[in-house]
C-alpha positions, -999 to 999 in steps of 0.1 A, spaced: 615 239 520 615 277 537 597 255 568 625 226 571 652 255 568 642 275 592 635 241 615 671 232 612 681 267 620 658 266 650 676 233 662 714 248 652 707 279 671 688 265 699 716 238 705 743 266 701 725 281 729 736 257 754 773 263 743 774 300 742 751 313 773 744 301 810 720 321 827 736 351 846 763 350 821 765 386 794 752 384 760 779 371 734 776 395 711 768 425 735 750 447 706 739 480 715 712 503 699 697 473 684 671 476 657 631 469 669 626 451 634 655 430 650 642 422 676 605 414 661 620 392 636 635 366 663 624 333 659 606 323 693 625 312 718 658 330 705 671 352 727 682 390 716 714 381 728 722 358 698 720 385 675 746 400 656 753 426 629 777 430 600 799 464 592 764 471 569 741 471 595 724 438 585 716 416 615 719 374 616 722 350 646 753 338 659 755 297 658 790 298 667 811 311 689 840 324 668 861 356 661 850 371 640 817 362 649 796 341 620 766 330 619 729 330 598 715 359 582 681 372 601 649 370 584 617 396 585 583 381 577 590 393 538 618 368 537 651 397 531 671 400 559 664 428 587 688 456 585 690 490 601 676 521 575 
């Protein structure tokens, strides 16, 4: 089940990207001072620029492009999401 979620969230994100980024283009969410557990815990082939953050300081991926920004909560390699300390 964990493997066909995070497949679909591969393919949602990954087709978001055509829709929110063209090369040359700024990141959407333009996060700053970005945690490194952030950034380790990226799926491959998702950019950093995908990633955003809520008012707690827990991180997820944008697969929309929205205001307020909403998307899916980002997972470590212990299965909780990745937040800053």
């Amino acid at each position: 089940m964990a493997l066909r979620s995070l497949t679909i969230l591969a393919f949602a994100v990954g087709v978001s990207a055509c829709e929110l980024t063209e090369p040359g283009t700024a990141a959407p969410t333009g996060l700053r001072n970005v945690s490194p557990a952030a950034i380790a815990a990226l799926p491959p082939g998702i950019n950093e620029s995908f990633l955003i953050r809520d008012d707690n300081g827990c991180y997820g991926l944008a697969v929309e492009k929205t205001e307020p920004q909403t998307g899916v909560a980002l997972l470590g390699a212990d299965g909780k999401q990745v937040c800053d300390a």
